[in-house]
TORTILUM-299583 format. One record per residue (C-alpha): residue number from 1; x, y, z. Coordinates in Angstrom, 3 decimals. Example, Ala and Ser with C-alpha at 12.3 -4.5 7.8 and 13.67 -1.06 7.14 Angstrom:
(node 1, (12.300, -4.500, 7.800))
(node 2, (13.670, -1.060, 7.140))
% end
This chain:
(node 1, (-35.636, 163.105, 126.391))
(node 2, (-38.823, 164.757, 123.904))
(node 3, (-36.863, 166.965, 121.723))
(node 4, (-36.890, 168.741, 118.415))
(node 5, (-34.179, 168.719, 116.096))
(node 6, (-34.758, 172.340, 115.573))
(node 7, (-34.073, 172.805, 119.254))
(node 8, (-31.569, 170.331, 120.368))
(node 9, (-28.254, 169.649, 119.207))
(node 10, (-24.982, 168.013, 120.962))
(node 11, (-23.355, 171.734, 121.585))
(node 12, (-26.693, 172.206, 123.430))
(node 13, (-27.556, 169.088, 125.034))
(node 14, (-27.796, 169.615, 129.293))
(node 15, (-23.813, 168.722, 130.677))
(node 16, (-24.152, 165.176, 132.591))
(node 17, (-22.893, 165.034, 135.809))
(node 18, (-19.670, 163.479, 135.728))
(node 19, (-18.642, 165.939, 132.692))
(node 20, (-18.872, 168.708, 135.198))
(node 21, (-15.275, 169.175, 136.404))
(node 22, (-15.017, 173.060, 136.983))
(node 23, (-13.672, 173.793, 140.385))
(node 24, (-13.467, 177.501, 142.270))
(node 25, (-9.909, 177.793, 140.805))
(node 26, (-11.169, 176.841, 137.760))
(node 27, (-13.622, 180.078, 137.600))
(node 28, (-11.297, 182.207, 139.173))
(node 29, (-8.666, 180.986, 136.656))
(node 30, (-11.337, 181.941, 133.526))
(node 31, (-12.024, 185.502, 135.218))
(node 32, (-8.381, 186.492, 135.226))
(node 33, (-7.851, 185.245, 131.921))
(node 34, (-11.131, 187.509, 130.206))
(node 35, (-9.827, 190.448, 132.612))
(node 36, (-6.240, 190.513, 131.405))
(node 37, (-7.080, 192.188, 128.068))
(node 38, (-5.996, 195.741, 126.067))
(node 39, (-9.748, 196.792, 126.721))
(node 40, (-9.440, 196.516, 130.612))
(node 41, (-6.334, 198.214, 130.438))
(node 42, (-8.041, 201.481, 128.278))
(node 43, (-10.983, 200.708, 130.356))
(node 44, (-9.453, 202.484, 133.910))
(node 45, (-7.028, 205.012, 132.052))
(node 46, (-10.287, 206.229, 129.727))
(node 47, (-11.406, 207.324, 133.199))
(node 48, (-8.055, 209.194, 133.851))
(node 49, (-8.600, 210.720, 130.787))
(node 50, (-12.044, 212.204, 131.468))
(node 51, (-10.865, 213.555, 134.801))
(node 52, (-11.241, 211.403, 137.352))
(node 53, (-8.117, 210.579, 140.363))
(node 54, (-6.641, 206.988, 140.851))
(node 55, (-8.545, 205.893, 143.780))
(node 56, (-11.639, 207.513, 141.912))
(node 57, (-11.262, 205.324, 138.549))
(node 58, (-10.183, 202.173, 140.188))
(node 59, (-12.845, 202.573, 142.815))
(node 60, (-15.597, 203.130, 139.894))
(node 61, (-14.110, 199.682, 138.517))
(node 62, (-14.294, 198.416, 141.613))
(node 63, (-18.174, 199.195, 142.375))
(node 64, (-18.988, 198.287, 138.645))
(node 65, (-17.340, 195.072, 139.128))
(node 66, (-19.028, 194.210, 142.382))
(node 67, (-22.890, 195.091, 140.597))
(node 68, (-22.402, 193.140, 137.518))
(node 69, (-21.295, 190.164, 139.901))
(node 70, (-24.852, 189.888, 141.311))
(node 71, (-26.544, 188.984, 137.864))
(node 72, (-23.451, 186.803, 137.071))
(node 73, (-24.006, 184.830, 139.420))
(node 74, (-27.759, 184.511, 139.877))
(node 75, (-28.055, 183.838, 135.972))
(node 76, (-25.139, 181.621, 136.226))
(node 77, (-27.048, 179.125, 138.929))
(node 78, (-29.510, 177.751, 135.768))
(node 79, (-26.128, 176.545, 134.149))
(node 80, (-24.836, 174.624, 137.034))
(node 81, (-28.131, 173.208, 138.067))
(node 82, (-28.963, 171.994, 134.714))
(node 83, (-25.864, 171.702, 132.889))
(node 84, (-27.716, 174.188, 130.328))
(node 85, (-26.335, 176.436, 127.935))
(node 86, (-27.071, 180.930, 127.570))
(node 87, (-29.656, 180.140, 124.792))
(node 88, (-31.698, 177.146, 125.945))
(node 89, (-32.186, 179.370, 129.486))
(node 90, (-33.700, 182.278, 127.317))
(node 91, (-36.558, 179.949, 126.440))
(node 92, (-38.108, 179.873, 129.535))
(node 93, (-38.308, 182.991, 129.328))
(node 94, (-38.372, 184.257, 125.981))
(node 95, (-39.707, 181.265, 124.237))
(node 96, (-38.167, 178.799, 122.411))
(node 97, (-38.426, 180.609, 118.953))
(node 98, (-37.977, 183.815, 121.305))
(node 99, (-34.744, 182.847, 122.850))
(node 100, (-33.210, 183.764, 119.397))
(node 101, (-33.917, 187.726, 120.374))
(node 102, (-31.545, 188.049, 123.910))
(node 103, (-29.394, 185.668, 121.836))
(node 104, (-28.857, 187.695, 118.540))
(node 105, (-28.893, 191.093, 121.321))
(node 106, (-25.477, 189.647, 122.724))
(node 107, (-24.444, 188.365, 119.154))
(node 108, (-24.308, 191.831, 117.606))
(node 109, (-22.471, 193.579, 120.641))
(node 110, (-20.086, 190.986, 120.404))
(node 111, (-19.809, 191.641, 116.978))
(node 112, (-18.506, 195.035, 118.220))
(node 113, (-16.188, 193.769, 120.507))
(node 114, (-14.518, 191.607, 117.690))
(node 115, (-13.965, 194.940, 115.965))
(node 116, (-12.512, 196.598, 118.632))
(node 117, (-10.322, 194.153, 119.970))
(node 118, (-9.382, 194.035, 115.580))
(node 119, (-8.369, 197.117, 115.409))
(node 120, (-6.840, 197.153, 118.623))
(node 121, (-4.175, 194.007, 117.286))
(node 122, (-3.741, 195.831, 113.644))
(node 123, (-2.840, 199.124, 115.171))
(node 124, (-0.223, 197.249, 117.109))
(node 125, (0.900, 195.801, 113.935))
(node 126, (0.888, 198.981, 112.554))
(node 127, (3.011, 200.641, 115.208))
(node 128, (5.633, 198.325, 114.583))
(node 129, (5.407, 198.349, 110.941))
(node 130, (5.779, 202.120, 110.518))
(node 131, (9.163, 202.092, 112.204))
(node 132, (10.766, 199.858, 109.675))
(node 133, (8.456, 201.486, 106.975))
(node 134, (8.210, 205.217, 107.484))
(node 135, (6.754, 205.626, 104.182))
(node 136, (3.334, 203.944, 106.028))
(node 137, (2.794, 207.223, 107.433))
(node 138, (2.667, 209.416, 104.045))
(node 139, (0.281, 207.007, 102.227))
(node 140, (-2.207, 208.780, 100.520))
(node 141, (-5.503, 209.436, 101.845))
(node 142, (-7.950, 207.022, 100.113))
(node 143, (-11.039, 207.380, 102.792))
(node 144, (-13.068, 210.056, 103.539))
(node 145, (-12.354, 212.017, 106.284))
(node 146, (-15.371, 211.613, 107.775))
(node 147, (-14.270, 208.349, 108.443))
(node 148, (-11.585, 209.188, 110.548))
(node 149, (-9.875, 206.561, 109.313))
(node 150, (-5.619, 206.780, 107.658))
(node 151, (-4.609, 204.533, 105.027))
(node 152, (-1.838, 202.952, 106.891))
(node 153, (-3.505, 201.773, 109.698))
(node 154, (-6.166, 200.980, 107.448))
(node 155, (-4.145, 198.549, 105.744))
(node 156, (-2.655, 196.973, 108.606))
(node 157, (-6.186, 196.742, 110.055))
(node 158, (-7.652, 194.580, 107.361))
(node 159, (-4.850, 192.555, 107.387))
(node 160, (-5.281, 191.516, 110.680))
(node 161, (-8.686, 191.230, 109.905))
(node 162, (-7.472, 188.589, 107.267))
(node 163, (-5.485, 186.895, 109.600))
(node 164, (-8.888, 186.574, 112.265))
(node 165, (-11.095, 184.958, 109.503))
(node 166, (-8.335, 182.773, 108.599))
(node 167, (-8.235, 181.514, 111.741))
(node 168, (-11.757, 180.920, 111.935))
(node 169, (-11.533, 179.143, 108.519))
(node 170, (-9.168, 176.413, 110.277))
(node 171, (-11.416, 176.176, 113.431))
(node 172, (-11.071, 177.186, 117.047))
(node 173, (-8.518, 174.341, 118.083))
(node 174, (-5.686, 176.245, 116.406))
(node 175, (-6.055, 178.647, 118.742))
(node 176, (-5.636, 176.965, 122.462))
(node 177, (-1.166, 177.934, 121.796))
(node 178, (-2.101, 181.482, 121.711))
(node 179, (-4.139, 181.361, 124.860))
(node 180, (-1.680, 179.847, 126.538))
(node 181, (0.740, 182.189, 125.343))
(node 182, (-1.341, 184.579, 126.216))
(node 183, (-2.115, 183.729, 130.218))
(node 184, (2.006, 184.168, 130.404))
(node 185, (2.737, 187.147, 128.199))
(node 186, (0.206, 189.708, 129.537))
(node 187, (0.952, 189.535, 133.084))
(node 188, (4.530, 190.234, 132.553))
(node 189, (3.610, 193.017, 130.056))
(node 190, (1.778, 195.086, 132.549))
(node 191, (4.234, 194.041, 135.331))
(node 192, (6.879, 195.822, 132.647))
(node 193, (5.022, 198.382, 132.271))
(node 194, (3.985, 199.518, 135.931))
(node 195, (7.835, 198.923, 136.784))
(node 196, (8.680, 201.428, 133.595))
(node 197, (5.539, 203.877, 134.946))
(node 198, (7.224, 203.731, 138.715))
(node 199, (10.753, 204.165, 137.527))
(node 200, (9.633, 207.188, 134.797))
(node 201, (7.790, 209.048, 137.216))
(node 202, (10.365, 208.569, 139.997))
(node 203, (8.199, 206.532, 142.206))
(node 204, (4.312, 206.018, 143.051))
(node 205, (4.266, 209.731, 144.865))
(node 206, (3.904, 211.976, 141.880))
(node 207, (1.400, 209.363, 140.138))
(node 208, (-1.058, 209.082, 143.404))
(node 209, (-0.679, 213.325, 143.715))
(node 210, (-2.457, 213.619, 140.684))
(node 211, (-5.170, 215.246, 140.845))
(node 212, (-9.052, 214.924, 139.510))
(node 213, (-9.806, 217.789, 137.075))
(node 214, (-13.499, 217.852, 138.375))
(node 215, (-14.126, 221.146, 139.227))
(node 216, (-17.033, 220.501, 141.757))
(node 217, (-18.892, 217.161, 143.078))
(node 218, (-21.350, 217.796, 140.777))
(node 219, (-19.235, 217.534, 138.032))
(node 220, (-17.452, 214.244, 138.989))
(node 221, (-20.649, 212.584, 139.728))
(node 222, (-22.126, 213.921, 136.043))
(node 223, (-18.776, 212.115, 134.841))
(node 224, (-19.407, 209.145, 137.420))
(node 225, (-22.634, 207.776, 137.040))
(node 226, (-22.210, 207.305, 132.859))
(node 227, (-18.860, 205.559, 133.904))
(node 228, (-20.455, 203.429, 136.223))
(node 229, (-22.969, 202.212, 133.669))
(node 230, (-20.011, 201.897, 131.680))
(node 231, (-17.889, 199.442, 134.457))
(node 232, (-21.438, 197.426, 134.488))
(node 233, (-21.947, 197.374, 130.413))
(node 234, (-18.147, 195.993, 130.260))
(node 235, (-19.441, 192.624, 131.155))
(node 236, (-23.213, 193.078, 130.511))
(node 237, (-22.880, 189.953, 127.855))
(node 238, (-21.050, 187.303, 130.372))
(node 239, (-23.475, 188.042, 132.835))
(node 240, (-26.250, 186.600, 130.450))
(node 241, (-24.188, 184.261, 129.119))
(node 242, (-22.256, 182.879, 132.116))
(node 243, (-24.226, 179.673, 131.740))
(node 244, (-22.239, 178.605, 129.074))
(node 245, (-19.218, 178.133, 131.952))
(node 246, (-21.472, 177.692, 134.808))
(node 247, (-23.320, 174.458, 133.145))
(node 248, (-19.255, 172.676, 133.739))
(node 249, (-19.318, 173.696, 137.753))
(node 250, (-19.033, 170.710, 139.806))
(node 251, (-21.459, 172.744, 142.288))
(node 252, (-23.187, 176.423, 142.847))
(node 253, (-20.703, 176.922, 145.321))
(node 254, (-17.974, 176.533, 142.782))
(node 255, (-19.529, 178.964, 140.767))
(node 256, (-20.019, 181.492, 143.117))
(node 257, (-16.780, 181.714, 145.004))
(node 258, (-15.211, 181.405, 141.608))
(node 259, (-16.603, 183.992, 140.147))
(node 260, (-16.274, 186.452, 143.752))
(node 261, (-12.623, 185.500, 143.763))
(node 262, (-11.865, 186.033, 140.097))
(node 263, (-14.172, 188.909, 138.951))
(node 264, (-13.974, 192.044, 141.143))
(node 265, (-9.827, 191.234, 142.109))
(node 266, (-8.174, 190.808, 138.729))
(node 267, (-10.606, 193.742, 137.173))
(node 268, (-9.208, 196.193, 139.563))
(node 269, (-5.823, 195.031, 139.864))
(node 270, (-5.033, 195.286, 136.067))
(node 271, (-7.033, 198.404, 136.086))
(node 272, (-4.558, 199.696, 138.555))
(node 273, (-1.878, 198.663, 136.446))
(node 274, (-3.904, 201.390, 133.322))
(node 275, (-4.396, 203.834, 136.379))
(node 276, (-0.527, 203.954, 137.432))
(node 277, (0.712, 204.023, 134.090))
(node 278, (-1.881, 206.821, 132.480))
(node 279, (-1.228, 208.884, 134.730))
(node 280, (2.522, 208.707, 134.649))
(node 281, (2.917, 209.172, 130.909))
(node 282, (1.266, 212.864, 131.961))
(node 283, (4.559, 213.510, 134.174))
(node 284, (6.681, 212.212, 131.066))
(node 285, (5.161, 212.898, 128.216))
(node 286, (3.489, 216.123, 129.173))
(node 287, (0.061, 214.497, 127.586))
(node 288, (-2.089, 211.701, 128.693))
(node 289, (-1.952, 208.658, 126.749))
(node 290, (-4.303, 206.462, 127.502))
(node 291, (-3.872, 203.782, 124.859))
(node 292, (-1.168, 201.266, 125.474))
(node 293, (-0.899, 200.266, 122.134))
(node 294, (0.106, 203.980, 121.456))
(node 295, (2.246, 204.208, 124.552))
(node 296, (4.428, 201.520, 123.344))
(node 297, (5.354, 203.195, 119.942))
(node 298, (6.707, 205.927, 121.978))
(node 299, (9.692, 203.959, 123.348))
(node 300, (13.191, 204.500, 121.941))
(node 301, (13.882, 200.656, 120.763))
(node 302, (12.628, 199.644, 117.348))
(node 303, (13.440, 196.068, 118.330))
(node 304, (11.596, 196.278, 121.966))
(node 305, (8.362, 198.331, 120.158))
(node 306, (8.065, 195.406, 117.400))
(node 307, (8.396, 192.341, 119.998))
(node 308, (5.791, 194.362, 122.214))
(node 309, (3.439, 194.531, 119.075))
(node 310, (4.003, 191.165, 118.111))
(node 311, (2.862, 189.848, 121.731))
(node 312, (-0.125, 192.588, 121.701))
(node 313, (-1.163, 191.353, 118.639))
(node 314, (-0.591, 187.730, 119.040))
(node 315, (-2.330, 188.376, 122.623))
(node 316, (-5.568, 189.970, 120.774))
(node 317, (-6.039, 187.687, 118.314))
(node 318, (-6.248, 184.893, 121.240))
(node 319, (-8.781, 186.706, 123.042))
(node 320, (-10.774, 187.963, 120.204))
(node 321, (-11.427, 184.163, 118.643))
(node 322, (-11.840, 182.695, 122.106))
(node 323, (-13.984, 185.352, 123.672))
(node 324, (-15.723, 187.310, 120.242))
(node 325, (-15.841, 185.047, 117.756))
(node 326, (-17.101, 181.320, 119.501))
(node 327, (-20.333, 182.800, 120.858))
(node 328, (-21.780, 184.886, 118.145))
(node 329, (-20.809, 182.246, 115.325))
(node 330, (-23.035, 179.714, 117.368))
(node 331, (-25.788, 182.416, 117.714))
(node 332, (-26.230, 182.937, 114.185))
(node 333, (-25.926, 179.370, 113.614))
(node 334, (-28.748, 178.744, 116.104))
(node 335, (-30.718, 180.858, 113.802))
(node 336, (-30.550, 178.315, 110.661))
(node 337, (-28.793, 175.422, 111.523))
(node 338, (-29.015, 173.876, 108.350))
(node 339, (-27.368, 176.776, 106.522))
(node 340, (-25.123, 178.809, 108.854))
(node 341, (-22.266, 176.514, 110.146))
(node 342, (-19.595, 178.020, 112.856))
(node 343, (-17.317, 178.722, 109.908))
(node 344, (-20.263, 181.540, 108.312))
(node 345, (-21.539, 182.441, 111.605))
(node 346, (-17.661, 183.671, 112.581))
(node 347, (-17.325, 185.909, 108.880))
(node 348, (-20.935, 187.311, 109.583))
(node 349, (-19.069, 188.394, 112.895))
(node 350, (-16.173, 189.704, 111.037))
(node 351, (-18.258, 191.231, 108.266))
(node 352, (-20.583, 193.634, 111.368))
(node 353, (-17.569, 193.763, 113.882))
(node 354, (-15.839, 196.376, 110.492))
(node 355, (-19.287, 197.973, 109.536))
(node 356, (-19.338, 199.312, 113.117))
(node 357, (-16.336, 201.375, 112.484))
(node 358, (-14.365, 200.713, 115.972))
(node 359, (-11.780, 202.674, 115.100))
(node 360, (-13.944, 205.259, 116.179))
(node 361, (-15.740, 203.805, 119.137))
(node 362, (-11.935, 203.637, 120.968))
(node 363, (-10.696, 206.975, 119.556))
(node 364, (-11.361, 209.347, 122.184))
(node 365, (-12.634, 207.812, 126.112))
(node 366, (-16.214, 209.721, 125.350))
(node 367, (-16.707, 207.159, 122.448))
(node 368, (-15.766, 204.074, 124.457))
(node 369, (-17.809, 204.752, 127.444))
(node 370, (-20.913, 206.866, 126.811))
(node 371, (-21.415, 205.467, 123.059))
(node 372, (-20.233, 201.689, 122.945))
(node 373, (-20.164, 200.810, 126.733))
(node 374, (-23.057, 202.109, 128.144))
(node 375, (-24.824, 202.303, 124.470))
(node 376, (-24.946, 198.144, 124.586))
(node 377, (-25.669, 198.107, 128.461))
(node 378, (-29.441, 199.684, 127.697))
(node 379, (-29.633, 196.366, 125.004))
(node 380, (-28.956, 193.768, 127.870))
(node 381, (-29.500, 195.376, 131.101))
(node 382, (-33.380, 194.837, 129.966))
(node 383, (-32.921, 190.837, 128.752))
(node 384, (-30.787, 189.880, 132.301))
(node 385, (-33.449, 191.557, 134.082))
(node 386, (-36.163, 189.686, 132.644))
(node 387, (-34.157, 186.470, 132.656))
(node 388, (-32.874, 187.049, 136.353))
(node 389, (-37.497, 187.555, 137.274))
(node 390, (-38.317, 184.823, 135.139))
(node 391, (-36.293, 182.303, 137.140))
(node 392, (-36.065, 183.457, 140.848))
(node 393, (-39.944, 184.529, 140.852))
(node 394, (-41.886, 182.919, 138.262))
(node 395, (-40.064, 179.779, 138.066))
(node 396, (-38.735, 179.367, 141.808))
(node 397, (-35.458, 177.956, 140.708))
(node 398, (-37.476, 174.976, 138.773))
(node 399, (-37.211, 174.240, 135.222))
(node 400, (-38.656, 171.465, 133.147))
(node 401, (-35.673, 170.784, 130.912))
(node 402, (-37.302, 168.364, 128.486))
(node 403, (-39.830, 171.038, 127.464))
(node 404, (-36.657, 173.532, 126.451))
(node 405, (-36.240, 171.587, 123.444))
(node 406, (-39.756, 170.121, 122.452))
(node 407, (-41.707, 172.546, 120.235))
(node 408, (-44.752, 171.996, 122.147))
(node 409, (-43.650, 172.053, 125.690))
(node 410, (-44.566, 175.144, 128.115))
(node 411, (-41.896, 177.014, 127.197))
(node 412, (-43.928, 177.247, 123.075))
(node 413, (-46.354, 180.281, 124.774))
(node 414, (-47.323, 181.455, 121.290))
(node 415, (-45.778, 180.044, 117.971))
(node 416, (-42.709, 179.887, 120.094))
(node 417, (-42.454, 183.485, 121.454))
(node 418, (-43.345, 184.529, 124.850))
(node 419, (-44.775, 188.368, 123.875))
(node 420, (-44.697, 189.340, 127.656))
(node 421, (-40.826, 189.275, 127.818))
(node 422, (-40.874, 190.698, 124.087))
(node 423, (-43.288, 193.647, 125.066))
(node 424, (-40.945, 193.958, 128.659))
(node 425, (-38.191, 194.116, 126.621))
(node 426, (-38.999, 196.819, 124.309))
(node 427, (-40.385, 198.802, 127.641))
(node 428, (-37.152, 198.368, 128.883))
(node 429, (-35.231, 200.130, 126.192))
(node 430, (-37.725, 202.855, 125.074))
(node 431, (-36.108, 205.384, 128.058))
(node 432, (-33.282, 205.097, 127.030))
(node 433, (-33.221, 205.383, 123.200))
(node 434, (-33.339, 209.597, 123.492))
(node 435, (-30.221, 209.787, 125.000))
(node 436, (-28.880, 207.169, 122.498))
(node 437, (-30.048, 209.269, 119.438))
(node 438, (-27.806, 212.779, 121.114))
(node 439, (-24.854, 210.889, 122.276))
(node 440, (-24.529, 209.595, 118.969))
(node 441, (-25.237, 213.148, 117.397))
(node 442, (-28.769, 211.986, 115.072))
(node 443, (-30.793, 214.484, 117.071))
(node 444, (-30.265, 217.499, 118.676))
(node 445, (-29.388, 217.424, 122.368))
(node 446, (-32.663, 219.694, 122.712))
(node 447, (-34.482, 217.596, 121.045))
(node 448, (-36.007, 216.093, 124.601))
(node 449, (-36.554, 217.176, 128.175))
(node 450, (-33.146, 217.333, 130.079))
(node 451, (-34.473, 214.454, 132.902))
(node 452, (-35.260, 212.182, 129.946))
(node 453, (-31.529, 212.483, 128.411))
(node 454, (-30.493, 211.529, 131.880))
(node 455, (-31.792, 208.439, 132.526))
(node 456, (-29.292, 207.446, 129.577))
(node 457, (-26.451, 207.714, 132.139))
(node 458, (-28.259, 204.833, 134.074))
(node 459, (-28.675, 202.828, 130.745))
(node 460, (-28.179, 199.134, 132.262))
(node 461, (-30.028, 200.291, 135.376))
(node 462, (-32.857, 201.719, 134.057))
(node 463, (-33.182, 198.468, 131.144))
(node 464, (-32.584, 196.228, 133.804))
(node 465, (-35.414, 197.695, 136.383))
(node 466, (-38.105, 198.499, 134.015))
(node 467, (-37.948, 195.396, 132.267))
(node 468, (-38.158, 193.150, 135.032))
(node 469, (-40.894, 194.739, 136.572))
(node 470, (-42.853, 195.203, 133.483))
(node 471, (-42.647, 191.061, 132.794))
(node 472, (-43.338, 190.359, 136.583))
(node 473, (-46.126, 191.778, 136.130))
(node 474, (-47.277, 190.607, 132.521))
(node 475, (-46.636, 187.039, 133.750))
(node 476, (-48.620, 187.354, 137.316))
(node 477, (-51.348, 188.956, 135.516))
(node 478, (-51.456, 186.097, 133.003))
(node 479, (-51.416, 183.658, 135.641))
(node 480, (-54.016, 185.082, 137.238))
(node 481, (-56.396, 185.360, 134.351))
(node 482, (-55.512, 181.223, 133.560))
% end
């Protein structure tokens, strides 16, 4: 093979044959793992909490399952043809200097999820620390209340923080116990906690009777569509970087049925599981709580509240170094091999996944969907639909994989950037950056015409459409001209 050591490295070299061992199970397996997380949970009873019905949120799951599956697997059929990883793909389209932009895009918003799925295990710490340490809750307030932010949770928050990095700083082995702790703790958890939702709320009758607070149709589907985009943005990043688990398949079809079996069924099952129980802390509680964490600080038991934050936050910290912290490390290391190992690359993570404050992305439902969810989705609905062109139309399916890692193979275009899928790109977002700017409160929600602001609440959509039609037709037109 012609490479360059700039480009090529063992972690991503193509997978030879007999190395790929992934079955169907085995990518059903991996989807049910990812799916049973806190954030999947909060993901269904956010939509409770802004109004919707049961059968409404889990079939808005459902559907936003089912879309995201289509790029999934039509980006995952590069991995398992050529055993290649997320970021050597994104040359052939972006370049092979280029690839660095789609890869840093997914680096960042994972970033975010590391923060949120941070706070999410140090507020279960803190939940069980505050009932064997009242005094947690009277600590004096040292931020600024713009920040939203108490000093007891604060505290516990770093130090789970701590306990993240330090687990980066002895590598990702030491975590493989947790996960497996993890695949057996969180299915009984929500089994617990749907039997303590039936049993509180005297069956599923009362929960199903709920009903949605939308007022008209055309309120639910003002509600709806954002939410959608939201289901879709949940898993915008996997579905440009499912190569990294397709390029082990020991065939498409293993891929495929894998991912159709795994995806869609444990997404809305667990969601059911947020649905069931949401809405029955309404008939107990009087109030909706959609955040289990919170939910489980309500029980009675100190004892059963502090195992059931232990496990949450033993659970978290799994998920977060497995799923938040392996990918971005590597993409910032792909930036400057020489001087970012995995070890940097995961505190850089840490460092961005505080500065983006996620306490208050995952305060209120509004925050998690409209800002974070479908705020990332206009970022990489644009790159997978660029990606998804590049290789089903321009490339038919056929890649020269030598020239992904040679400096001066076709995939160079210009000083190693490909400008149509940068200028496509940038298209791609530009619509929706307007209604960006108001849901995050920078401009005035007058600021722009009404029917611009709205194409926000098709973020991924929009990205995803514009961009790929924009770099179709960049790249036929440079064909042409050649």
């Amino acid at each position: 093979m012609n490479t360059n050591s700039s480009l090529y490295s063992e972690d991503l070299a193509p997978i030879s044959a007999e190395k790929r061992t992934w079955t169907t199970w085995n990518y059903a397996a991996l989807w049910i793992s990812m799916s049973l997380c806190i954030p999947t949970y909060m993901l269904s009873s956010s939509l409770i909490e802004g109004g919707m019905n049961w059968w409404q949120a889990i079939l808005t799951i459902f559907l936003g399952n089912t879309v995201v599956l289509i790029p999934m697997i039509l980006n995952g059929h590069a991995g398992a043809k050529y055993g290649i990883p997320f970021p050597v793909f994104a040359r052939a389209s972006f370049g092979t200097t280029g690839a660095n932009i789609p890869a840093l895009l997914r680096a960042i918003v994972a970033c975010g999820w590391f923060g949120i799925q941070t706070w999410i295990g140090g507020f279960a710490i803190y939940q069980m620390a505050h009932l064997w340490i009242p005094s947690l809750d009277t600590l004096p307030q040292i931020f600024p209340d713009s920040w939203g932010l108490q000093t007891g949770p604060a505290i516990c928050f770093i130090l789970f923080w701590l306990l993240n990095m330090y687990v980066v700083y002895l590598g990702v082995d030491s975590i493989r116990k947790l996960l497996v702790f993890k695949a057996f703790f969180l299915p009984l958890a929500a089994l617990a906690l749907l039997l303590w939702a039936l049993n509180a709320a005297h069956g599923l009758g009362p929960i199903l009777d709920t009903p949605s607070k939308f007022a008209s149709s055309s309120d639910f589907f003002k509600f709806f569509f954002p939410a959608l985009t939201g289901m879709v943005g949940f898993w915008a990043t996997l579905s440009l970087n499912i190569p990294d688990f397709t390029r082990y398949a020991t065939s498409q079809k293993a891929q495929i049925k894998g991912q159709i079996y795994g995806l869609p069924t444990s997404m809305t099952l667990f969601a059911f599981v947020g649905v069931v129980v949401t809405s029955a802390t309404t008939i107990v509680f009087g109030t909706m709580i959609w955040d289990p964490v919170v939910l489980a600080g309500k029980f009675d038991s100190k004892l059963l509240v502090s195992i059931a934050m232990i496990a949450v936050a033993i659970s978290t910290l799994a998920t977060n170094i497995a799923a938040n912290i392996v990918s971005p490390a590597n993409d910032f290391a792909n930036l400057s091999p020489s001087k970012i190992d995995f070890r940097k690359g995961g505190y850089i993570t840490g460092i961005i996944g505080i500065l983006i404050f996620p306490w208050k992305l995952i305060a209120d439902p509004s925050g998690y969907i409209f800002t974070w969810l479908v705020g990332y989705s206009s970022l990489l609905g644009p790159v997978g639909g660029i990606m998804i062109v590049d290789y089903y139309f321009i490339r038919k399916q056929t890649l020269i994989v030598d020239d992904l890692y040679n400096t001066k193979g076709i995939y160079s275009f210009s000083n190693g950037f490909n400008f149509n899928a940068i200028i496509a790109l940038l298209i791609g977002i530009a619509p929706n950056v307007p209604g960006f700017f108001t849901t995050i409160k920078v401009l005035p929600a007058n600021a722009f015409p009404a029917l611009i602001l709205e194409l926000y609440h098709y973020a991924w959509f929009v990205g995803f459409g514009i961009s790929g039609l924009v770099y179709y037709a960049l790249m036929k037109k440079q064909t042409h001209n050649l």
